[in-house]
C-alpha positions as CSV (number, residue, x, y, z in Angstrom):
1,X,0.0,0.0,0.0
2,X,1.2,3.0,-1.1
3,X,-1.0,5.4,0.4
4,X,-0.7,7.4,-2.9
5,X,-3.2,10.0,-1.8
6,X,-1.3,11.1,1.1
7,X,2.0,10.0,-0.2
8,X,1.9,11.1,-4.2
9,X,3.9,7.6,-4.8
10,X,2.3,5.5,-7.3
11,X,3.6,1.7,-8.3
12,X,6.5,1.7,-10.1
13,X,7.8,5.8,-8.9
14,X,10.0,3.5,-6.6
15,X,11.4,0.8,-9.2
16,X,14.8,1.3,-10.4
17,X,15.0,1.4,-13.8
18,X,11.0,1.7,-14.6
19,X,10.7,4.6,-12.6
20,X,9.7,7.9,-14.7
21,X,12.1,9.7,-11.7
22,X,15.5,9.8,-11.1
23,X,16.4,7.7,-7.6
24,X,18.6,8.1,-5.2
25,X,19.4,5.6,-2.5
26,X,19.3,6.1,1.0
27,X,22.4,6.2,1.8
28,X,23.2,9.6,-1.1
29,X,19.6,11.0,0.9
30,X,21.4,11.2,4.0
31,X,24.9,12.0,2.9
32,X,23.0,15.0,0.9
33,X,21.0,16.1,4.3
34,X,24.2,15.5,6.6
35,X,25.9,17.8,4.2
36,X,23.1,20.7,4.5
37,X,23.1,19.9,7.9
38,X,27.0,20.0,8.1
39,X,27.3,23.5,6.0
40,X,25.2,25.2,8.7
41,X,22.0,25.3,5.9
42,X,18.5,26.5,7.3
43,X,15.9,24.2,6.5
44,X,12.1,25.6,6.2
45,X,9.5,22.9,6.9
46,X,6.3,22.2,8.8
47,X,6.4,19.2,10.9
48,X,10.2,18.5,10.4
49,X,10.8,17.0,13.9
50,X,9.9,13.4,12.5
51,X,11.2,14.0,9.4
52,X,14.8,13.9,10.7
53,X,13.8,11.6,13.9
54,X,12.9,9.1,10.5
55,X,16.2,9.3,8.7
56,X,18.0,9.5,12.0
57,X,20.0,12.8,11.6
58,X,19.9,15.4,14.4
59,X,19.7,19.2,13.1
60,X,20.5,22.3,15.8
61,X,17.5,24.1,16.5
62,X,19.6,27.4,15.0
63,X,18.9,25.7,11.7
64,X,15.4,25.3,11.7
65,X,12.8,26.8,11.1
66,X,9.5,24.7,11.3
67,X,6.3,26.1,10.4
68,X,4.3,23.7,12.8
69,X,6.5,25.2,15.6
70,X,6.5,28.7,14.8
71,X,3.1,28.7,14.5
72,X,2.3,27.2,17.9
73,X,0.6,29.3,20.5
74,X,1.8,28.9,24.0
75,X,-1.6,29.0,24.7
76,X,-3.5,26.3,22.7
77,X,-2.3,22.9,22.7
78,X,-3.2,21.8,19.0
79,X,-0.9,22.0,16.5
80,X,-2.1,23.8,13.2
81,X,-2.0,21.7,9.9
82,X,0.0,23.1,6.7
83,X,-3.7,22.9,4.7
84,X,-5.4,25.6,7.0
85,X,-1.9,27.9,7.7
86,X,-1.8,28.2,4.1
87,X,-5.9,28.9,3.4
88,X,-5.4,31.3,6.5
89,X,-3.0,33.6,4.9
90,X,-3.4,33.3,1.3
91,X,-6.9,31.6,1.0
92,X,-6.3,29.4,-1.6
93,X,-6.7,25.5,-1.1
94,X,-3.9,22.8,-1.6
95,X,-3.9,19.3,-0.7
96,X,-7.0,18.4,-1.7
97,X,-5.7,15.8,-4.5
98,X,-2.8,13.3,-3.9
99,X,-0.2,14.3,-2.3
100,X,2.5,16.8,-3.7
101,X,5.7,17.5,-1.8
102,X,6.2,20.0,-4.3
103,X,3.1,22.0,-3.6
104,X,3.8,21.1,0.2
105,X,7.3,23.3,0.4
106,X,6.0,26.2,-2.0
107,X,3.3,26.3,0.7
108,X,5.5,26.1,3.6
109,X,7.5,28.8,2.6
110,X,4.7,30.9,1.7
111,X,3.9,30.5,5.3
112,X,6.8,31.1,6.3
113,X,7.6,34.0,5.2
114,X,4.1,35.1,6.7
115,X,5.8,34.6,9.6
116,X,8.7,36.5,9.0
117,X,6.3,39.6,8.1
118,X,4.1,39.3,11.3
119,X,7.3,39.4,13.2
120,X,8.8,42.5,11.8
121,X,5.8,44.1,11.4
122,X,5.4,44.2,15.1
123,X,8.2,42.2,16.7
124,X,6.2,42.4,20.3
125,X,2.5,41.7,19.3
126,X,2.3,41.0,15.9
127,X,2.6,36.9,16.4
128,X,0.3,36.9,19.0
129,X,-2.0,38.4,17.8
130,X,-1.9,36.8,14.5
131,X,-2.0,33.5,16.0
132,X,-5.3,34.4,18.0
133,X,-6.9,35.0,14.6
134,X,-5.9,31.7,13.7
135,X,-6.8,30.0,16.4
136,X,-10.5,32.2,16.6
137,X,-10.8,31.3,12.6
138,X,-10.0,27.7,13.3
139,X,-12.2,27.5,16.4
140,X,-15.1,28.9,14.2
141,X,-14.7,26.6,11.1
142,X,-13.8,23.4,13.1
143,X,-10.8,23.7,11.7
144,X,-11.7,23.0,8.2
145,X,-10.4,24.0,5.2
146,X,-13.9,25.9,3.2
147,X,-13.6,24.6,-0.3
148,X,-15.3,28.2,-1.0
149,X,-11.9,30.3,-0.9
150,X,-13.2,33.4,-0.7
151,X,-14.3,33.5,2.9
């Protein structure tokens, strides 16, 4: 099982030498990331905790900077998904086919460089009060995504 929708895999993407795609083993993924890692790189992602936890590499904290983190209030224990960050701030829906990891990092970094503009525009209160619209908008729509992107 694949899980195509949630992992945009599909028999055959994973097959050397019938695969459309251009492999790489495991070994070249980690020497790649332990190289990024190495040259002091700062990796944008949302969730990325289990991401490295998986492929067993440990990145300083200085080097991340993780959506589902940044986006965290101190105040609510639920974390928020990539799908409603991104209809939050640019109301457009993504994810609603199978799975892109493409359309997944243009996303996260659309988010975060949200962030990056709450922050500057008002380093003391412009977070928190951005992430109690969020969490009030949320709250309100149960958390889903309206397919109607114009609200």
């Amino acid at each position: 099982d694949l899980a195509t929708q949630y992992s945009g895999i599909h028999t055959g993407d994973l097959t050397p030498g019938a695969s459309p795609y251009k492999l790489s083993t495991m070994k070249e993924v980690y020497q790649k990331l332990r190289l990024l890692v190495d040259a002091k790189a700062v990796i944008i992602g949302h969730g990325l905790k289990h991401d490295f936890r998986v492929c067993n590499i440990v990145v300083p904290p200085a080097q991340l900077r993780d959506t589902m983190v940044l986006f965290q209030s101190p105040r609510h224990i639920r974390p928020i998904s990539l799908r409603f960050l991104y209809w939050y701030f640019e109301r457009k829906v993504i994810q609603s086919g199978e799975h892109s990891s493409v359309e997944d990092a243009q996303a996260t970094l659309r988010v975060y460089e949200r962030y990056v503009e709450c922050v500057n525009e008002d380093p003391e209160n412009g977070l928190e009060n951005t992430l109690d619209e969020i969490y009030a908008t949320g709250s309100q729509l149960g958390w889903k995504v309206p397919e109607n992107s114009d609200l």
